[in-house]
C-alpha positions as a Markdown table, in Angstrom:
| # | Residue | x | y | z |
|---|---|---|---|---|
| 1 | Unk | 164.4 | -75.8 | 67.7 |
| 2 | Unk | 163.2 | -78.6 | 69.2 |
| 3 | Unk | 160.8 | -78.0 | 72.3 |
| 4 | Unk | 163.0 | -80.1 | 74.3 |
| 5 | Unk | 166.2 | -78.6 | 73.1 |
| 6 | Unk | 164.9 | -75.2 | 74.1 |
| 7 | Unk | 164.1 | -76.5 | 77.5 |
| 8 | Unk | 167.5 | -77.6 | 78.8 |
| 9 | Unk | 168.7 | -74.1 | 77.1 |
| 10 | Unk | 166.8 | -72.2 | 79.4 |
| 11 | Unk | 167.3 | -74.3 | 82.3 |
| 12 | Unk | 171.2 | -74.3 | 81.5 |
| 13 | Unk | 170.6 | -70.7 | 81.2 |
| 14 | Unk | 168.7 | -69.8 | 84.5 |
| 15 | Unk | 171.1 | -72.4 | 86.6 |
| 16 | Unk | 173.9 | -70.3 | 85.2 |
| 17 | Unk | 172.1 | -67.1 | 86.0 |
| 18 | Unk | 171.9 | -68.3 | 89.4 |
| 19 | Unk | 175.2 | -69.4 | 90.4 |
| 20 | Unk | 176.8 | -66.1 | 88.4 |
| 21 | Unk | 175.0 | -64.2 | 91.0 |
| 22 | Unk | 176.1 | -66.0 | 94.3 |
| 23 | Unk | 179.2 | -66.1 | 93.1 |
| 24 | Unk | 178.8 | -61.8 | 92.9 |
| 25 | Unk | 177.0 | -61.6 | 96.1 |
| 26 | Unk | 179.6 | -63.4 | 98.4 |
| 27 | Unk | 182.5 | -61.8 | 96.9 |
| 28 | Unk | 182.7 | -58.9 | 98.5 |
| 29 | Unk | 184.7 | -56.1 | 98.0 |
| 30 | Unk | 188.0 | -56.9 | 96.4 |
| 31 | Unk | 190.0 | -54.3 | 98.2 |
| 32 | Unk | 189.5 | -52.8 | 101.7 |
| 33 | Unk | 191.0 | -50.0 | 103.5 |
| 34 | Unk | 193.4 | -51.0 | 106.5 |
| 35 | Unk | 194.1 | -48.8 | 109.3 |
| 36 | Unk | 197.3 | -46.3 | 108.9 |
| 37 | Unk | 197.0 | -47.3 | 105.3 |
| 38 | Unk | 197.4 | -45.2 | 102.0 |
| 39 | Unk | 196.9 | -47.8 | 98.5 |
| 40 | Unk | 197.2 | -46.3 | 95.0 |
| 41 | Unk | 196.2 | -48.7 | 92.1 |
| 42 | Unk | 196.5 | -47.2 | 89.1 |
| 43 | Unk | 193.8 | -49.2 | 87.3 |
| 44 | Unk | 193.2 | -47.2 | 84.4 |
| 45 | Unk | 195.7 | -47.2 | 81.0 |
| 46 | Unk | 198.1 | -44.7 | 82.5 |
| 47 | Unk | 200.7 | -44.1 | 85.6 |
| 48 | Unk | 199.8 | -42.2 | 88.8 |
| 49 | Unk | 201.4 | -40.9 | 91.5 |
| 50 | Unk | 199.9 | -39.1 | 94.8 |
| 51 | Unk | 201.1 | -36.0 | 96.6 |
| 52 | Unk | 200.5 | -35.4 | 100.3 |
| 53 | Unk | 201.4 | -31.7 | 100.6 |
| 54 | Unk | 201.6 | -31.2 | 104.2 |
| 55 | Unk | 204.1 | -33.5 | 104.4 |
| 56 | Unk | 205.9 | -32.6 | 100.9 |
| 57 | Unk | 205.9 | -36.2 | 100.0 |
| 58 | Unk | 204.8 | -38.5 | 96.9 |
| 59 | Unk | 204.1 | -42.2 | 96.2 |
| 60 | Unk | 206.2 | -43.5 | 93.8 |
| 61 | Unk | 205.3 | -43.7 | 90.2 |
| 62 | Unk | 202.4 | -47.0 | 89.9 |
| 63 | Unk | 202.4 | -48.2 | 87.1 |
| 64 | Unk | 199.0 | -49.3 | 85.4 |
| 65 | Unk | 197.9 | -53.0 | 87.0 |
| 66 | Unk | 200.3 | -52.2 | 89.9 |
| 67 | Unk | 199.4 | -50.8 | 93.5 |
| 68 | Unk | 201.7 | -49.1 | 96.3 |
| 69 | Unk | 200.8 | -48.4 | 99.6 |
| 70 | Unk | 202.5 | -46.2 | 102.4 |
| 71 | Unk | 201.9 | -46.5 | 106.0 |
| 72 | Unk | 201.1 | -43.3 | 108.3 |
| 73 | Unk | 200.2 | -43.8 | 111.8 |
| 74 | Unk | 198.0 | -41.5 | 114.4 |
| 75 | Unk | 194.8 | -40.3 | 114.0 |
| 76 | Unk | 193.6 | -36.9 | 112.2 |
| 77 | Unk | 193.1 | -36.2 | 108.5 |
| 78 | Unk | 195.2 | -35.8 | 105.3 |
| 79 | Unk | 195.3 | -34.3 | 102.3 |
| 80 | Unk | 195.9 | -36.3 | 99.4 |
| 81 | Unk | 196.4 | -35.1 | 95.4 |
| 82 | Unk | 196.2 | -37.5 | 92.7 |
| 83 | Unk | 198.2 | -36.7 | 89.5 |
| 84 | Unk | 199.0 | -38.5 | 86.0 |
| 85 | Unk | 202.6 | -39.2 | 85.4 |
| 86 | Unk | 204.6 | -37.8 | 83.0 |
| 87 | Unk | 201.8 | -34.8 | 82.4 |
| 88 | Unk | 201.1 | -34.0 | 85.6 |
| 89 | Unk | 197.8 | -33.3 | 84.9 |
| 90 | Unk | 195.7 | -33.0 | 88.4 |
| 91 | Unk | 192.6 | -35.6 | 88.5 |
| 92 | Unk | 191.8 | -34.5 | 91.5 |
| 93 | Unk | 192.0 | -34.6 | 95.7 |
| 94 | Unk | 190.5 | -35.5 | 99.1 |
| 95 | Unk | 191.0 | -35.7 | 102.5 |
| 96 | Unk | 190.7 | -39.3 | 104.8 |
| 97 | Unk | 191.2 | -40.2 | 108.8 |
| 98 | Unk | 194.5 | -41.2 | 108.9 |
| 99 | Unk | 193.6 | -44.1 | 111.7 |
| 100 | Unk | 190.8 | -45.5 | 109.3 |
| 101 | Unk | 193.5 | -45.8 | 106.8 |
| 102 | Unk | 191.8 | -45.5 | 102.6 |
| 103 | Unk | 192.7 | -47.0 | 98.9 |
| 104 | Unk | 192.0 | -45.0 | 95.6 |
| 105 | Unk | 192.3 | -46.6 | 92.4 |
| 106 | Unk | 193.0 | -44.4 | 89.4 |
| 107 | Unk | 190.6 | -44.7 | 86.4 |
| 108 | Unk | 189.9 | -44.3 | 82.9 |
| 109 | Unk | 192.9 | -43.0 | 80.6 |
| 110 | Unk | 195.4 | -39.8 | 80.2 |
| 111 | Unk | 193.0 | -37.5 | 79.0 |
| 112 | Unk | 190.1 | -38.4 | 80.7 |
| 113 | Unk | 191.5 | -39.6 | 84.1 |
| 114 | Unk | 189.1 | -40.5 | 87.4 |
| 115 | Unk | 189.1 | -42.3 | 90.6 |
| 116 | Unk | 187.2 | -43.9 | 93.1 |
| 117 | Unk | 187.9 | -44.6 | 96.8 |
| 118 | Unk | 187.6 | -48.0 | 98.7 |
């Protein structure tokens, strides 16, 4: 390769380099909790569904590359249980301020389900 060739490769390279990670660094976060706010995504390769059980209620079903959201007012804490639909199988649980509102995405696949809060 040509010494001058290689040059404008590795400048191509670095200006790329450098606008890739602005571009990272002023996105920000993609989702964000809202007050009185409950979000499910399922973002993994399987449907979800939460349970609150103090309040024996559910989200609906959310289907992978889907979100729902419910809306609970007041302040104090809940429970929340995430589960994989159709198996039921528990991936796990946690409790949030109900006035600082939360989001969980569900991750990963049926047999080895996750999540992570936002």
């Amino acid at each position: 390769m040509k010494k001058t060739t290689w040059i404008r490769t590795m400048g191509t390279a670095a200006v790329s380099a450098a606008v890739a990670a602005t571009c990272l660094i002023t996105a920000g976060p993609a989702n964000a909790a809202t007050s009185g706010q409950f979000t499910l995504c399922s973002d993994g390769y399987f449907s979800s569904y939460a349970v609150f059980p103090y309040r024996h209620l559910s989200t609906k079903v959310v289907a992978p590359g889907t979100c729902s959201t419910l809306y609970f007012g007041g302040d104090g804490t809940e429970y929340v249980e995430l589960y994989v639909a159709g198996s039921g199988q528990g991936i796990g649980g946690f409790t949030y301020q109900r006035g600082a509102g939360t989001g969980v995405s569900t991750t990963g696949n049926a047999s080895s389900p996750g999540y992570y809060r936002w």
